[in-house]
GUPANU-146993 format. One record per residue (C-alpha): x, y, z. Coordinates in pm, 1 decimal, padded with zeros to 6 digits, always signed. Layout:
<pts>
- u|v|w
- X|Y|Z
...
</pts>
This chain:
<pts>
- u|v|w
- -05829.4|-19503.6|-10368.6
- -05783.7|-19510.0|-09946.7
- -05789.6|-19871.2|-09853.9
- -06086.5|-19956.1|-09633.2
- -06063.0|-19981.6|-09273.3
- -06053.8|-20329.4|-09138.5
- -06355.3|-20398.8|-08923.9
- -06393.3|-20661.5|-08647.5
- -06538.3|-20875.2|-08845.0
- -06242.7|-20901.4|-09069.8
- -06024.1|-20968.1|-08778.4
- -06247.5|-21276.1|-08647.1
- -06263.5|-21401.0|-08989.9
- -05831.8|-21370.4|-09029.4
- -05803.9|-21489.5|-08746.9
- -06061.7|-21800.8|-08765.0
- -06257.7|-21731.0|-08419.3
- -06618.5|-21542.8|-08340.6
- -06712.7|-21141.5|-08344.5
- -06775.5|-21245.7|-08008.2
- -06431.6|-21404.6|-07925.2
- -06196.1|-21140.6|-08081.7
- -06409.4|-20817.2|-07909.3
- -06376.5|-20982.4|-07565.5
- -05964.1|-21028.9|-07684.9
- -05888.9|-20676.5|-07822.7
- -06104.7|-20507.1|-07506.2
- -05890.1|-20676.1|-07281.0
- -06139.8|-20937.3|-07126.2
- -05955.3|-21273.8|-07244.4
- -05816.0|-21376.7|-06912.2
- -06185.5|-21279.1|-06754.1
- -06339.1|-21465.1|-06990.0
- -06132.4|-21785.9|-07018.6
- -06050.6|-21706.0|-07349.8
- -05754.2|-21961.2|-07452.4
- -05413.7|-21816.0|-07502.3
- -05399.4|-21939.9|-07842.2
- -05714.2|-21780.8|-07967.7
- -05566.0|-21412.5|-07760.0
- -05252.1|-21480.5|-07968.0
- -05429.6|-21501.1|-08315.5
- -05656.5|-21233.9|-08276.6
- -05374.1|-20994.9|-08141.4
- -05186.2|-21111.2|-08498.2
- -05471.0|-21071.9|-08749.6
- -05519.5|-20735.5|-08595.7
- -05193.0|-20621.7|-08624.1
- -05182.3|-20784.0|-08968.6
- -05500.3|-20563.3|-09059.7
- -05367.1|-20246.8|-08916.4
- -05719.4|-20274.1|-08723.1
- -05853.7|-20022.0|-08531.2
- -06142.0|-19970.7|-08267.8
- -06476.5|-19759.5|-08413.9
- -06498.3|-19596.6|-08092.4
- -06817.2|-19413.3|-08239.2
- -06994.7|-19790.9|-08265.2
- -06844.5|-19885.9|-07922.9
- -06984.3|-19533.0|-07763.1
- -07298.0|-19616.8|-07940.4
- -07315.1|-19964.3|-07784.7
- -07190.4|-19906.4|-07463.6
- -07260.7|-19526.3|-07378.7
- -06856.4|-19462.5|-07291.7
- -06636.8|-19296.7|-07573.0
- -06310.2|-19397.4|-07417.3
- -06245.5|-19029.0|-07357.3
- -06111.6|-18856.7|-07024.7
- -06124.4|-18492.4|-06954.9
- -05805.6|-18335.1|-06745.5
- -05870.7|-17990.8|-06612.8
- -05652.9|-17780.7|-06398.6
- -05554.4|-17472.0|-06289.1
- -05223.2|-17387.7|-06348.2
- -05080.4|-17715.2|-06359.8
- -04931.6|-17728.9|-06724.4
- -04756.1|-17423.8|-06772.5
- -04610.9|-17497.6|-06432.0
- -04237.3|-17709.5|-06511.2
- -04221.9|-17949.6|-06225.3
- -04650.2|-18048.7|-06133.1
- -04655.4|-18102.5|-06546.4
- -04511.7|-18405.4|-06435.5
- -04889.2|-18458.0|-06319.3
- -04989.9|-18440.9|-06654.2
- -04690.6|-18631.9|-06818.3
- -04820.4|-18907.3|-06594.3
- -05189.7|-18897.4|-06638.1
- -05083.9|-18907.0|-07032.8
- -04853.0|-19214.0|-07026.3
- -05164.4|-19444.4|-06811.9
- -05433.4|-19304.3|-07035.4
- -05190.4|-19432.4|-07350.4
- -05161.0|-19781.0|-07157.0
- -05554.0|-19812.5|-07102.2
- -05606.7|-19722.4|-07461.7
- -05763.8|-19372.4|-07356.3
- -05767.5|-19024.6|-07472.8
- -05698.5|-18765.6|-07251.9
- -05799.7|-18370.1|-07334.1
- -05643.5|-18144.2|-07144.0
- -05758.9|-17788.0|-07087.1
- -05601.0|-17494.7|-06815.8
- -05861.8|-17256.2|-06635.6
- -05554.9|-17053.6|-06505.1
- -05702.7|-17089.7|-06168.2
- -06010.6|-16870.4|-06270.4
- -06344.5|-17059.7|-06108.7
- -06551.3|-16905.7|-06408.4
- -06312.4|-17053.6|-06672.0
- -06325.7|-17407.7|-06484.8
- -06700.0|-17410.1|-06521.4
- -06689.1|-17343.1|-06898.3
- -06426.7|-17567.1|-06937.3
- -06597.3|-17838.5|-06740.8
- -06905.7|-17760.4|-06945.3
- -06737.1|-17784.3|-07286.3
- -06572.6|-18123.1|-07122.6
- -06947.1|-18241.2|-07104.0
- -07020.6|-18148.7|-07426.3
- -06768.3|-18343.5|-07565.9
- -06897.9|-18663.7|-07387.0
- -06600.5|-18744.9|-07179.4
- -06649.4|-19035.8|-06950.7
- -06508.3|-18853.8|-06650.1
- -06301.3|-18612.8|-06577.1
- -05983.7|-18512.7|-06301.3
- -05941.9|-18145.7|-06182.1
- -05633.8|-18098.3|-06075.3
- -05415.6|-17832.1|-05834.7
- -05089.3|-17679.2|-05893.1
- -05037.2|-17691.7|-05500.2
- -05224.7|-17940.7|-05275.2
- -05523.3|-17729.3|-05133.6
- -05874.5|-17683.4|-05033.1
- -06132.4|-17623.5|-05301.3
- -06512.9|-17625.5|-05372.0
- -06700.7|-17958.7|-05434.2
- -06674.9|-17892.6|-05833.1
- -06934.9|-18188.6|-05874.5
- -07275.5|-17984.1|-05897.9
- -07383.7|-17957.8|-06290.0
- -07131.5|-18195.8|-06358.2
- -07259.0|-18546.5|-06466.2
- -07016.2|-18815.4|-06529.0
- -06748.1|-18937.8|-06221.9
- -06476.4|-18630.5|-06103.6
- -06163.5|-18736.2|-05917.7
- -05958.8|-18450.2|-05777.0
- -05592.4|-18446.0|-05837.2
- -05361.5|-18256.8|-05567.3
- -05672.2|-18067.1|-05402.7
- -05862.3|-18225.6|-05079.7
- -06239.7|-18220.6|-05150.3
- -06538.7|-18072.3|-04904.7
- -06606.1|-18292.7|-04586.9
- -06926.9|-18537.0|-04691.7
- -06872.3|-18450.8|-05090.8
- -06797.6|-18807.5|-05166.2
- -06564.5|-18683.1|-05469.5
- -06252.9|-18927.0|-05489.5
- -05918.4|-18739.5|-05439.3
- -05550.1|-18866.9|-05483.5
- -05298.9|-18670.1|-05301.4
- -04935.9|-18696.4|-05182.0
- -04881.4|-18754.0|-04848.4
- -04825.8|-18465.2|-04688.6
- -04830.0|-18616.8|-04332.6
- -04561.0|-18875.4|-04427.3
- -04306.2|-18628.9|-04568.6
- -04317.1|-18392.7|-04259.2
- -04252.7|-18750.9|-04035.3
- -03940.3|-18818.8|-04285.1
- -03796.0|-18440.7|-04294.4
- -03808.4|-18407.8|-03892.9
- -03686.0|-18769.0|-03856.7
- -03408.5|-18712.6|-04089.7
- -03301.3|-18450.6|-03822.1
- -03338.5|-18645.3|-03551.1
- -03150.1|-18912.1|-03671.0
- -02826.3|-18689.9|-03715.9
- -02860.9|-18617.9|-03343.7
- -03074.0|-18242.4|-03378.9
- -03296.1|-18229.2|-03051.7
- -03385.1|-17857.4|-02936.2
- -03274.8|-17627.8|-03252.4
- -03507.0|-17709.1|-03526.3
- -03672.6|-17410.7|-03663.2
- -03898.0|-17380.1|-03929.5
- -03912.9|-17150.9|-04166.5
- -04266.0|-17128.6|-04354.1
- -04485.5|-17185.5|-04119.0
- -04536.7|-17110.9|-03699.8
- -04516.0|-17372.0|-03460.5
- -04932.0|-17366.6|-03429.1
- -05154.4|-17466.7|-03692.4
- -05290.5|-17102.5|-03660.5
- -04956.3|-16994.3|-03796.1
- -04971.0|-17176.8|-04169.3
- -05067.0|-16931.3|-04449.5
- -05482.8|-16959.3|-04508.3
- -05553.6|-17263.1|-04700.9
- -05255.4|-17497.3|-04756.0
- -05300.7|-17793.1|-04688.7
- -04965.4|-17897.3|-04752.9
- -04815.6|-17664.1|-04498.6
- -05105.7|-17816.8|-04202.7
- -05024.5|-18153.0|-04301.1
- -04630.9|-18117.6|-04305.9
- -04604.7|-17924.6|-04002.3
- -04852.8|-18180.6|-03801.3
- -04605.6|-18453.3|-03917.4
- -04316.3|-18254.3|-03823.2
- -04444.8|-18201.7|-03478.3
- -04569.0|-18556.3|-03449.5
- -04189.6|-18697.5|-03476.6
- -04047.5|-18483.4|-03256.5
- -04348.5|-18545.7|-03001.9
- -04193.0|-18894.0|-03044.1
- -03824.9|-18821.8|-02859.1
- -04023.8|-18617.9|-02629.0
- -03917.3|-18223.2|-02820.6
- -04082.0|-18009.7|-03025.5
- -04000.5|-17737.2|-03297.9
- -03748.0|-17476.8|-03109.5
- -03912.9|-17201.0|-03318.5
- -04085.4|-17108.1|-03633.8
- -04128.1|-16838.0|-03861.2
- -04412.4|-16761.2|-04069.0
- -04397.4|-16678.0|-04469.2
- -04674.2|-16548.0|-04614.0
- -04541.1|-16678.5|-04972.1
- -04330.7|-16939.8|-04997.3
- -04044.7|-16822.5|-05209.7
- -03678.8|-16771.7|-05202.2
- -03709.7|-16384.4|-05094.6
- -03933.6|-16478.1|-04787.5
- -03695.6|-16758.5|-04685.4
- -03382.1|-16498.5|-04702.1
- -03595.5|-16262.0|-04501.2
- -03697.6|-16509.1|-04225.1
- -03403.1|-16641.9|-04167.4
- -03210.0|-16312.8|-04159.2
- -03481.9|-16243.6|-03827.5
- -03414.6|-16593.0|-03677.2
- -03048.9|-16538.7|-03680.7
- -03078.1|-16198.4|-03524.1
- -03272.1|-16362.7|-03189.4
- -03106.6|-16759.7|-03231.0
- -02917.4|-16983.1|-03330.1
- -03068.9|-17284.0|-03494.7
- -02889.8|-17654.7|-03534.0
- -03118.5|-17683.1|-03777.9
- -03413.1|-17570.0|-04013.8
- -03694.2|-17704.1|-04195.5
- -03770.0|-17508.5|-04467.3
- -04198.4|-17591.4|-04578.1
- -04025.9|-17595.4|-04953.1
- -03737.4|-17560.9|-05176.1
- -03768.6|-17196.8|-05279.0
- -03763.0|-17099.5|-04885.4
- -03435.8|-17314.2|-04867.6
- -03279.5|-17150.2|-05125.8
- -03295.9|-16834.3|-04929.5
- -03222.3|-16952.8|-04624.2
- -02893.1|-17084.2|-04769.4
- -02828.3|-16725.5|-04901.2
- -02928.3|-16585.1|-04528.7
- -02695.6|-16866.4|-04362.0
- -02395.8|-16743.9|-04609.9
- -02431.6|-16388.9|-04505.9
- -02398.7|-16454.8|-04139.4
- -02096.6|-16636.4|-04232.0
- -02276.3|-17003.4|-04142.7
- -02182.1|-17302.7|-04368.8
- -02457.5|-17559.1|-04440.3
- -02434.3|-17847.2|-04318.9
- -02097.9|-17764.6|-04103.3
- -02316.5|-17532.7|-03848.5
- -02641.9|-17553.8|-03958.4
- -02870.7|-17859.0|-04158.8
- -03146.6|-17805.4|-04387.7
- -03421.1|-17966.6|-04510.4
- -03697.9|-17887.7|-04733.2
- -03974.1|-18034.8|-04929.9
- -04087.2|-18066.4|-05305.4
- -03758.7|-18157.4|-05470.9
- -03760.8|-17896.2|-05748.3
- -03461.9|-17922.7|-06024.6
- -03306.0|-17610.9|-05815.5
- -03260.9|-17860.5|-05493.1
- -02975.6|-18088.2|-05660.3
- -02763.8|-17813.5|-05794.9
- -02777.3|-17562.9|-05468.5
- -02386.1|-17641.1|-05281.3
- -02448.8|-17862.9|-05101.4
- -02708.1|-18041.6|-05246.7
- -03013.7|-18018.6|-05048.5
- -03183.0|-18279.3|-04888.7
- -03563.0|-18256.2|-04971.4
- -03857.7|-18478.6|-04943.5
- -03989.7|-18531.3|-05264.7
- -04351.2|-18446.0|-05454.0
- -04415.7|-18755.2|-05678.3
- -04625.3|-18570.9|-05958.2
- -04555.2|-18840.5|-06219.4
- -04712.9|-19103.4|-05998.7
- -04989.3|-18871.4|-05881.4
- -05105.2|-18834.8|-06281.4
- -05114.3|-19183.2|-06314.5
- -05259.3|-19285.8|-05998.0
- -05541.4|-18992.7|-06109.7
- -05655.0|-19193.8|-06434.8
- -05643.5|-19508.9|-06288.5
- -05873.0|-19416.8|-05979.8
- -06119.8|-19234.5|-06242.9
- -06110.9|-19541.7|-06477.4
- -06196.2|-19766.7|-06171.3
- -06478.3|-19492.0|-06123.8
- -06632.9|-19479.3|-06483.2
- -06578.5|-19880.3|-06459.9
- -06225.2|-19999.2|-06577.9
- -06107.8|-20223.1|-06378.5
- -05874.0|-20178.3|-06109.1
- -05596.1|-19958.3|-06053.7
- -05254.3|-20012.9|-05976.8
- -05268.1|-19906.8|-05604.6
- -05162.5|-19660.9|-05323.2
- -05243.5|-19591.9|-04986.0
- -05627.3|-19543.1|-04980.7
- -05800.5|-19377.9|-04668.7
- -06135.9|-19437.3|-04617.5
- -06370.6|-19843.4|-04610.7
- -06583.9|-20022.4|-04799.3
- -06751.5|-19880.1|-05087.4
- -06683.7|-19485.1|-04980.8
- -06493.7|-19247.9|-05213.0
- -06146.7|-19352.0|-05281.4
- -05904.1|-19129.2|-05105.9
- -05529.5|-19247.8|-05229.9
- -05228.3|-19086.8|-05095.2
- -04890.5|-19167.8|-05271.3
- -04616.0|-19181.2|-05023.5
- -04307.5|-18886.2|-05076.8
- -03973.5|-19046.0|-05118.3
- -03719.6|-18865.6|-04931.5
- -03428.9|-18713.2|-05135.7
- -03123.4|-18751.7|-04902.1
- -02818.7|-18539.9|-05059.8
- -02540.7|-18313.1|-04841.1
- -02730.3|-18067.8|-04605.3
- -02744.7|-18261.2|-04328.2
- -02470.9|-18309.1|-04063.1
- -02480.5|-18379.8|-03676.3
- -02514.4|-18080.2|-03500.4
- -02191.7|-17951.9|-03327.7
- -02173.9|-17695.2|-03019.1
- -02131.2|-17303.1|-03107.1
- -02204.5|-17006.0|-02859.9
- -02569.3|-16828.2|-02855.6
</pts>
């Protein structure tokens, strides 16, 4: 016959305190509510003891939350590295004691609105959208009725919907400055993007962002990029092909490629001409994919923190649907306005960097 489930009654009663006393312990209000650490410690143990478990039903019931998140995204987890995102948002939903569903609209806006809608009807007590690549996108929050934080995607001036990003700004600062610091002045190109913010391919916001912060540390020692080249995508092919054309006009110290797959060509463009990286030309790229580390020499990259950004994601949304706090992050933004976190982009430093050295035009 299946043993009966222990109830919190049975808990109180093992462990000789009130209903009252052991639901404030096991939903994490003891230190709010001056509960004693003794009392925490026996409730914890008769729990354990009982193989309790929370009737999130009753709690729902009581409380109108189920403890239930919804995680939507486009193409996020069949991608290999931004599943990372939803590694992370997994691992703080476990710690808070929440569930997380997880459903892909393959970037289709039709597919997001069912999926949002079936979300809904599943009583989730908010829910994160999430981008692949960090980009523009509708305000998703029409027809939608419990709290929406977007992950990796900036929202609609005046929406009000809470976004955590990476910062974009920061990493194109630390890839230019990383330059400068091995002594490159007038022969950074970049290869990705123009040298205008007319020149960035229509809606990326991580190629505006980078290149501002790019231009802003070189505005610092008084230069600016020698020269840019513009990549409709953003993979290895288009890097090879751009920097083939740069080489035929210049010569660059330097490059900074807008991401890792660009690199990767450039390197192959470089070899061709019969350039060594870092000997007669650096790079430098952004997103740290597994590819940057084994490319000879290592690249030096700034990195996307996806793991953090899943995390960070829950933890906003919880503070949102009425949690508690978070566990931080640069937040734009004052006072009681949407919280817009950015999580700062370590910088990967590995062997494509070198000073620059002279060499004929």
């Amino acid at each position: 016959m299946p043993r009966t489930r222990a109830t919190l009654a049975d808990v109180a009663r093992a462990a000789g305190v009130s209903s009252t006393a052991a639901s404030l312990v096991l939903s994490g209000r003891a230190r709010e509510m001056r509960i004693s650490r003794d009392v925490e410690e026996r409730v914890v143990r008769a729990a354990g003891e009982l193989s309790y478990r929370r009737n999130f039903v009753s709690v729902g019931l009581r409380t109108g939350r189920t403890g239930t998140l919804g995680f939507v995204s486009d193409t996020v987890a069949t991608s290999q590295l931004a599943g990372n995102m939803i590694k992370g948002a997994l691992e703080r939903a476990r710690e808070r004691d929440l569930m997380l569903l997880i459903a892909e609209s393959g970037g289709d806006p039709d597919d997001e609105r069912r999926l949002l809608a079936a979300m809904g009807d599943r009583q989730v007590d908010g829910l994160v959208l999430a981008s692949m690549y960090t980009r523009e996108r509708d305000d998703p929050t029409p027809g939608v009725h419990v709290p929406v934080v977007l992950l990796n995607a900036a929202a609609p001036a005046g929406s009000g919907v809470p976004t955590v990003v990476p910062d974009e700004l920061g990493a194109g600062r630390a890839a230019a400055r990383t330059l400068l610091a091995a002594g490159h002045r007038d022969g950074i190109h970049l290869v990705g993007v123009g040298v205008t913010a007319e020149e960035v391919p229509p809606g990326t916001v991580a190629g505006l962002e980078r290149l501002r912060g790019i231009t802003e540390a070189l505005a610092e020692v008084g230069e600016r990029p020698a020269g840019g080249m513009l990549c409709t995508a953003w993979q290895p092919p288009d890097g090879y092909e751009a920097t083939r054309a740069l080489l035929a006009h210049d010569r660059p110290t330097a490059l900074l490629c807008f991401n890792d797959h660009l690199a990767l060509g450039a390197y192959q463009a470089l070899a061709e001409a019969g350039l060594r990286v870092p000997d007669d030309v650096s790079v430098v790229a952004f997103d740290d994919v597994p590819l940057a580390g084994w490319l000879r020499p290592a690249l030096t990259t700034v990195a996307l923190p996806h793991h953090a950004l899943g995390r960070a994601a829950i933890d906003v949304l919880v503070d949102l649907v009425g949690g508690g706090s978070g566990d931080g992050g640069a937040h734009d933004g004052h006072g009681d306005g949407p919280a817009h976190v950015r999580l700062p982009m370590p910088l990967r430093v590995r062997e494509s960097v070198a000073p620059p050295r002279e060499h004929p035009v």
